[in-house]
Every structure is written in structure tokens, then in C-alpha cells.
C-alpha positions as CSV (number, residue, x, y, z in Angstrom):
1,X,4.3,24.8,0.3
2,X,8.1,24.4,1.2
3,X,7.3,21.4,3.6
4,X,5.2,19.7,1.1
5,X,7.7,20.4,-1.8
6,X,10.4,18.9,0.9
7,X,8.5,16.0,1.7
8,X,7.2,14.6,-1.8
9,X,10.6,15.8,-3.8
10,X,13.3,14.4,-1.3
11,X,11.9,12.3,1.1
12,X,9.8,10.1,-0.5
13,X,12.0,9.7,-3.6
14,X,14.5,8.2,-0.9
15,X,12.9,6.3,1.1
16,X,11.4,4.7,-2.7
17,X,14.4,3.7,-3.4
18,X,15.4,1.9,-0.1
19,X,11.6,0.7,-0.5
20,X,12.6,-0.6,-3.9
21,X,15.8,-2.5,-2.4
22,X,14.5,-4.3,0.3
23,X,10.9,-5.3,-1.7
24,X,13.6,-7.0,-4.0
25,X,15.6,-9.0,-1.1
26,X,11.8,-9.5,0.2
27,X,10.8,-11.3,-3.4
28,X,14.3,-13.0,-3.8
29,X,13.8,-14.7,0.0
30,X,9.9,-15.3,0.4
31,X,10.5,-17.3,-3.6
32,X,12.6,-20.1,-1.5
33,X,11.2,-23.0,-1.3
34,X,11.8,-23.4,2.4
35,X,9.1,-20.3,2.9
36,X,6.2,-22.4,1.2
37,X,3.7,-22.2,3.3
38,X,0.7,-20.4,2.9
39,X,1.0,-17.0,5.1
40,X,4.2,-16.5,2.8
41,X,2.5,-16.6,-0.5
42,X,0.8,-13.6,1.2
43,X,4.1,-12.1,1.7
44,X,5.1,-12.6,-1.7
45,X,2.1,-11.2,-3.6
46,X,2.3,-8.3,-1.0
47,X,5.7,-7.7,-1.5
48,X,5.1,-8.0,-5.3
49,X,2.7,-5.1,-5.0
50,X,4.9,-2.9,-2.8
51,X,7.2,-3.2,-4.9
52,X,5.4,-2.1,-8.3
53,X,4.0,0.8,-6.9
54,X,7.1,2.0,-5.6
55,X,8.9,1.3,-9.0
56,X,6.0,3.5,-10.5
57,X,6.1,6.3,-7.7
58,X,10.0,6.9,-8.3
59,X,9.7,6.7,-11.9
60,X,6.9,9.6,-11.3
61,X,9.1,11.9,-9.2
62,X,12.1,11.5,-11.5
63,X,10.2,13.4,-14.3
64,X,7.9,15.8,-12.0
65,X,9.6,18.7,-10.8
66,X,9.2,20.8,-7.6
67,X,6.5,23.8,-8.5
68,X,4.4,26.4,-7.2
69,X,1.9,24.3,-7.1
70,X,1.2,21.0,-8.5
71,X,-2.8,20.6,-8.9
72,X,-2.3,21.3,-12.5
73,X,0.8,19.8,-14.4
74,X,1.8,21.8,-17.2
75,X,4.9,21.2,-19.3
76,X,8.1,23.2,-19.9
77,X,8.3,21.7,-23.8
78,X,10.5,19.1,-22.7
79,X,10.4,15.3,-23.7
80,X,10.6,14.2,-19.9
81,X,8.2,16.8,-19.3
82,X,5.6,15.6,-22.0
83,X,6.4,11.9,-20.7
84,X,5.7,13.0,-17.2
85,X,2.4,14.0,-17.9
86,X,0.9,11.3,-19.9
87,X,2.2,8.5,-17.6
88,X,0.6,10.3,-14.8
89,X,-2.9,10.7,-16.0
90,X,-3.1,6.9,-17.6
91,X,0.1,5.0,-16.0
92,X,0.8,6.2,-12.1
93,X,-2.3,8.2,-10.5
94,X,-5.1,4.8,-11.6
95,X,-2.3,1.7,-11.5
96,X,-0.6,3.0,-7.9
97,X,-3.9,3.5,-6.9
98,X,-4.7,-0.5,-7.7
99,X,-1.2,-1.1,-6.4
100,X,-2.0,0.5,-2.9
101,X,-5.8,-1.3,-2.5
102,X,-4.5,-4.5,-3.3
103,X,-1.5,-4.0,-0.9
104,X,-4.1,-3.0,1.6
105,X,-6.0,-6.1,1.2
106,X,-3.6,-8.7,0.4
107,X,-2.7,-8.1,4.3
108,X,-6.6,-8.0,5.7
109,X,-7.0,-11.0,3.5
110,X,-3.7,-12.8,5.4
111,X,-5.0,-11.5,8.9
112,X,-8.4,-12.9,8.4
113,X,-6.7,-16.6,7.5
114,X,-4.4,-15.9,10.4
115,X,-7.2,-15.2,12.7
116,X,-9.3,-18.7,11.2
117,X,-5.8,-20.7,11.6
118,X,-5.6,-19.2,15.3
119,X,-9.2,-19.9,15.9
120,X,-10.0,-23.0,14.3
121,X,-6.5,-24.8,13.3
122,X,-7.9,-28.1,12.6
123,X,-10.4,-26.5,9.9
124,X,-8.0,-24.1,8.5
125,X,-5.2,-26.4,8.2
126,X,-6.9,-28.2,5.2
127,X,-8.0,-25.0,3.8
128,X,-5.7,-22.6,4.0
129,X,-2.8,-23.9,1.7
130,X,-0.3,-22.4,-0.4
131,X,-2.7,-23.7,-3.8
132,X,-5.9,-21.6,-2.1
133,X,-3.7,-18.7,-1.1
134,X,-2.9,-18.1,-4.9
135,X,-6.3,-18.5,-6.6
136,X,-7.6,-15.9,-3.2
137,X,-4.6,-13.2,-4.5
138,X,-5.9,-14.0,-7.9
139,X,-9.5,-13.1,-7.4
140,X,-8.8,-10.2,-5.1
141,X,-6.8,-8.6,-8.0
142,X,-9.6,-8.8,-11.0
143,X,-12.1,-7.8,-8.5
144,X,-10.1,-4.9,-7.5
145,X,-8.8,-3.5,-10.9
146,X,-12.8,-3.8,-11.3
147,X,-13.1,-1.5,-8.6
148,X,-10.3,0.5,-9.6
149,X,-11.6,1.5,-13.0
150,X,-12.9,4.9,-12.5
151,X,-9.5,5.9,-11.6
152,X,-8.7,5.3,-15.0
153,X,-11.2,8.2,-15.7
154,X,-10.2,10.7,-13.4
155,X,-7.5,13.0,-15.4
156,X,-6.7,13.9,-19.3
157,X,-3.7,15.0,-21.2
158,X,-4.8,17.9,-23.5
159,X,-2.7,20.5,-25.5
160,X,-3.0,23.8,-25.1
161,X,-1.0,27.0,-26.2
162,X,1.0,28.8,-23.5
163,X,0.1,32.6,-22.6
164,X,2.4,34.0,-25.4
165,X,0.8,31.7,-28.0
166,X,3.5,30.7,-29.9
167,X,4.2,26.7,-27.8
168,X,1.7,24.3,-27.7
169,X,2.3,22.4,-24.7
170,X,1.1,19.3,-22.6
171,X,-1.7,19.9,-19.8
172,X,-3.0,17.4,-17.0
173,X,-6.2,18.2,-16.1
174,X,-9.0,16.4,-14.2
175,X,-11.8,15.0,-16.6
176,X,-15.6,16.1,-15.9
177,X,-16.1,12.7,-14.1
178,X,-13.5,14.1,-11.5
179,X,-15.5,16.8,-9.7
180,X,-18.7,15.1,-10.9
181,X,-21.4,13.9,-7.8
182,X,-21.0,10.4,-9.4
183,X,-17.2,10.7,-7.9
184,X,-17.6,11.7,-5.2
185,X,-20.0,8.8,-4.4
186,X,-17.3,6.7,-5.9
187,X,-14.8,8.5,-3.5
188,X,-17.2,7.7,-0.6
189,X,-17.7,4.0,-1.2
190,X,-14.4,3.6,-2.2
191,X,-12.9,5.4,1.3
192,X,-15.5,2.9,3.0
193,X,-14.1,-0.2,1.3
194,X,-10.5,0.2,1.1
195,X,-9.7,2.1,4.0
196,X,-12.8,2.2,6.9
197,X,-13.5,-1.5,6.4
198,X,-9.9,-2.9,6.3
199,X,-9.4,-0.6,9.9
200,X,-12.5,-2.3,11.1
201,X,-11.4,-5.7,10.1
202,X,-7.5,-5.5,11.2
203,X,-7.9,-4.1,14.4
204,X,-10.7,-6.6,15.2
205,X,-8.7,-9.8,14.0
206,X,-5.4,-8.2,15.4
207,X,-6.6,-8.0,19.2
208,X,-7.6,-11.6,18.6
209,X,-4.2,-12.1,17.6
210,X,-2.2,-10.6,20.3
211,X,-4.5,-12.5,22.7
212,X,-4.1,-15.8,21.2
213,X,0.3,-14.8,21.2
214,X,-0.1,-14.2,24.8
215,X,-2.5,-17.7,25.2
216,X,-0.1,-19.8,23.2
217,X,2.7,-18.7,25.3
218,X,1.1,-19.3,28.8
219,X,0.1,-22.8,27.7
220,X,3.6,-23.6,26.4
221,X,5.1,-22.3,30.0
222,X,2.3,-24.3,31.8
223,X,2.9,-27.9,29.7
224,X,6.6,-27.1,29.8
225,X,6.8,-28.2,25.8
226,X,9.9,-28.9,24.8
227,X,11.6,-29.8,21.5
228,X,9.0,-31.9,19.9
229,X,7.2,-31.6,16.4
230,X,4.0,-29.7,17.9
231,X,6.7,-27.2,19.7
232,X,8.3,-26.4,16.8
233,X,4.7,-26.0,15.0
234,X,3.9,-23.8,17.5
235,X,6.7,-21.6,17.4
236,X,6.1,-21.0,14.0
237,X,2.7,-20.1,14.2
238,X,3.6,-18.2,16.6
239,X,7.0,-16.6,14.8
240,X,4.0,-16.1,11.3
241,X,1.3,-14.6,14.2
242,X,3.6,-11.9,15.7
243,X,5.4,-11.0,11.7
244,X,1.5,-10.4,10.6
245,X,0.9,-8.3,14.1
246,X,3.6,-6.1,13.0
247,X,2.6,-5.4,9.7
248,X,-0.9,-4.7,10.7
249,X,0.0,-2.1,13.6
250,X,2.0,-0.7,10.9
251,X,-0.8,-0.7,8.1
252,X,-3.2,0.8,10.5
253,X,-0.8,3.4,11.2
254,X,0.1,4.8,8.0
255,X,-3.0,4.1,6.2
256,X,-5.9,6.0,8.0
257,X,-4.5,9.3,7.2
258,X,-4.7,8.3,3.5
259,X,-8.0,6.9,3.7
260,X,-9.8,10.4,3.5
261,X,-6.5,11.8,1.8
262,X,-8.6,12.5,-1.4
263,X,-8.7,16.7,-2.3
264,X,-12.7,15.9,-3.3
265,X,-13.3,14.5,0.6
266,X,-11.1,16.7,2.4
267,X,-12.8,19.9,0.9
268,X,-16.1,18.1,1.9
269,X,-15.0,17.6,4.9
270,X,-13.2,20.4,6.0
271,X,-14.1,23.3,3.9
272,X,-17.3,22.9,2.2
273,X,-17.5,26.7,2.3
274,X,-14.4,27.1,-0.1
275,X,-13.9,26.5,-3.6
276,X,-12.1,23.0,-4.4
277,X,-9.4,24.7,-6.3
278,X,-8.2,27.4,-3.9
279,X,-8.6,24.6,-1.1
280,X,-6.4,22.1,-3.3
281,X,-3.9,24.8,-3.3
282,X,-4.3,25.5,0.7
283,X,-1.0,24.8,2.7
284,X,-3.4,22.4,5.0
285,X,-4.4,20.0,2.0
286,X,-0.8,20.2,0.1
287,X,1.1,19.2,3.7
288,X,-1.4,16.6,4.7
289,X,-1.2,15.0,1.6
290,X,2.6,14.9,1.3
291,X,2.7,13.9,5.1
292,X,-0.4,10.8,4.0
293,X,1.8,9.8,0.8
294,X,4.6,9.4,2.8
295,X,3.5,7.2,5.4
296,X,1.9,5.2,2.2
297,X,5.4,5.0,0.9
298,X,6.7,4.0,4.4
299,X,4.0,1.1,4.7
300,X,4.8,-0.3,1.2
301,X,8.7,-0.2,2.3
302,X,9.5,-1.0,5.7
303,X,8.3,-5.0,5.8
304,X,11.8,-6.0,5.4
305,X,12.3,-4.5,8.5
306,X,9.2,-6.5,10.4
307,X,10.0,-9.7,9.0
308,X,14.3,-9.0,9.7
309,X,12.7,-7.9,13.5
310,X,9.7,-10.5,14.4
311,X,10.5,-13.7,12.1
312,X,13.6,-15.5,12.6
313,X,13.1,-18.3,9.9
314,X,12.8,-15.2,6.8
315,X,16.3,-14.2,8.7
316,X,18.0,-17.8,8.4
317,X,16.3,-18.4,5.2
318,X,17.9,-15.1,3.6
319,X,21.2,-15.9,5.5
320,X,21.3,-19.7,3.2
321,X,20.5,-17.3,0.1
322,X,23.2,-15.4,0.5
323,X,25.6,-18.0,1.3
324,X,24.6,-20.0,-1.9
């Protein structure tokens, strides 16, 4: 309980607000007009996510206290207490939720272009533009707040007296919908589509990848191609190829464990003999979910770091911003 407490009370409130910093200098860079093509548009909308759900994850932790346990949020009386809780049920838990899925597959969405432009450049060059990239993030975001809506369903605020029965105060509870069968079907095809599928599909498309970064780089030793226009457009296919790499291998990483991260699944899973409230209250689920959440946080934070490490023109591109 003390780990958990530790992790989701100090750690991921700070490494939110690093997340927070460098999602900004991501946005304020990948908005240049030198970074037009389409792979950053990706960037953008991806670092546009990150950046809301981190905004709403701190705001979260700032009125959300360290308990006993935290299945059940109950308030002291306070205002920040009471505001807590309602922003919780309808704000944070449905809209971070959206924030994270979108995030997920605004990258899967980039690796599968990535993997066309590798494989067929002279069909993808005409349609994979900046102009496509936009309406594709546009679609993928109503189709996935479609997808998203029975989050919206899955907790309510209600008042209740405290044990003395002189206070009424503010409860969080989950709704009837929330241990229903009909969620945990949800739970199950929604485990399938945003976190077994995306595995499937970046994995794939990232071998591919790597192969065709090794390939590239053999052919460019063997023709001994020097500073010409197709060298320095393949260097940056290359420079765009390696940044997505990165991000994947990272993605991959940090979102499996949150894929089946759910108390609902988990119980399934692990413990069917044991009731879903004494197993949400287990030290096994309340450190596995800190541990998943933080990774989450870490994925959603750290791609100022990957572009800084693998993409040399976000690095010049930053360095003219701040010089201006």
C-alpha cells in the first residue's frame, strides 16, 4: 500500500510536471513551419494529446490525497475535496482514458504511413501529405470518443451522510454498468482494440522498419551517395524512420502492462476465486496499477527526449526557436 501510495502521490505527480514541460517545447517546435511535413503533424497531434492528459492527471493528484485505500473516494467536507470527486467520475477517469487511446493510436496510425512510405515511396509520397495527416487525426478522434463513451458511464457522484450522521458528504462510486457483464465485454473488446491490436500492429511494422534503416544504410555505403538532393531525402527519412522506431520500442514497453491494467480484468484473470472488492484492495492489484500508470505517464512524457536523441532537424529547428 506504501509503494503504491509512493508511486501514484510523488512520482507520477513529478514526472507530470516535467511531462507537462517538455509536451509544451514539443508543441512550440513541431508548430514551425520548417517541421511541415506529414510524420510531424503526427508528432504534433500526439504531443497535443500527451499533453492534455497530463494537464488532467496532475490536476487530479493535486486534489486526491494519499489514503488507506483509494477504490472508493469519499470526501473530508472540503471544497477541493468535493471538486476532486466530481472531476474524477465525469472529467479525468473517461477524457484521460480518450487521451491515452488516441495517444496510442495517433503513433500506430504514424508507423503504419511510415511503414507504406518505407515500402512503397512513390505511392505514398502523393498520399501521405500533411492535408491527409490532419483529416486521418480528425477521424481517429470522433471514432475514438465514440469508443470511449462507456467510460463516461462507469462512476457516479452521490451524497451520503458519514457514520455519525450529522455531514452529508461527496461519494465516488462505480455505477451498475461498472461490474455489469455488458462491461466487462466492453473491457474485453476494448483491451483487444487499444492495447493487443496496436502491439500486434507496431511490432510488425517496427521490424520492417529497423530492416528497411539497416537496408537504406547499406545501399548508401554501397553507391557512396554523397551530398545530393536524394541524399539529403534519404537522411531524413531515415532521421523520421529511427525518431518513430524509438517511440514505438518505447510505446510497446510501457503500454502492455496497462493494457489488462483494468481491476474488472485483472480479478478475471488472476483471481476469479476472490471477490472484486477485496481483490481491488489487494497489495498485488494497487502496486501493479501504480507501477502500469506510471509507465503510462512515462510514455506520454519522455518523446522530448527521443526526438532531442534520434532526430537532429527537431534539435536545429528548436535551437532557431530559441534564438528568435
Amino acid at each position: 500500500m506504501q509503494v503504491a501510495n509512493a508511486i501514484e502521490f510523488y512520482a507520477i505527480p513529478i514526472v507530470c510536471s516535467l511531462g507537462i514541460a517538455l509536451n509544451v517545447i514539443n508543441v512550440l517546435v513541431l508548430t514551425e513551419h520548417y517541421l511541415k511535413e506529414s510524420p510531424y503533424v503526427y508528432l504534433r497531434a500526439l504531443s497535443v494529446v500527451d499533453l492534455s492528459a497530463l494537464f488532467m492527471s496532475t490536476i487530479f493528484f493535486i486534489f486526491t490525497k494519499p489514503r488507506e485505500s483509494r477504490n472508493f473516494m469519499v470526501s473530508d467536507g472540503s471544497p477541493g475535496r468535493d471538486f476532486g470527486i466530481v472531476y474524477g467520475a465525469y472529467i479525468f477517469f473517461p477524457l484521460s482514458n480518450l487521451c491515452i487511446s488516441s495517444s496510442t493510436w495517433i503513433v500506430v496510425t504514424l508507423t503504419v504511413e511510415r511503414y507504406l512510405f518505407i515500402r512503397y515511396p512513390l505511392w505514398a509520397r502523393d498520399r501521405c501529405t500533411p492535408n491527409m495527416a490532419k483529416l486521418k487525426i480528425l477521424l481517429l478522434l470522433v471514432v475514438l470518443l465514440f469508443l470511449n463513451v462507456p467510460r463516461f458511464m462507469m462512476y457516479h457522484v452521490v451524497a451520503e451522510k458519514d457514520p455519525s450522521g450529522t455531514e452529508v458528504r461527496l461519494h465516488l462510486k462505480p455505477t451498475r454498468f461498472r461490474h455489469s457483464s455488458l462491461n466487462t465485454a466492453f473491457l474485453w473488446v476494448y483491451t483487444i482494440v487499444f492495447g493487443v491490436v496496436p502491439l500486434l500492429i507496431l511490432c510488425f511494422s517496427n521490424s520492417y522498419l529497423v530492416y528497411a534503416v539497416r537496408r537504406a544504410r547499406r545501399q548508401r555505403q554501397r553507391l557512396d551517395i554523397r551530398n545530393n538532393m536524394e541524399a539529403n531525402w534519404t537522411r531524413e527519412q531515415t532521421r523520421l524512420t529511427l525518431t518513430l522506431i524509438a517511440i514505438v520500442f518505447l510505446a510497446v514497453v510501457c503500454i502492455l502492462p496497462s493494457a489488462f491494467g483494468d481491476v474488472v480484468l485483472m480479478s478475471y484473470l488472476v483471481s476469479r476465486s476472490h471477490a472484486l472488492h477485496s481483490f481491488q484492495s489487494s497489495s498485488f492489484y494497487l502496486i501493479f496499477r501504480a507501477i502500469s500508470n506510471f509507465l503510462l505517464i512515462c510514455n506520454m512524457s519522455l518523446n522530448f527526449v527521443l526526438y532531442s536523441a534520434f532526430n537532429d532537424k527537431f534539435v536545429r529547428v528548436m535551437r532557431r526557436m530559441v534564438r528568435r
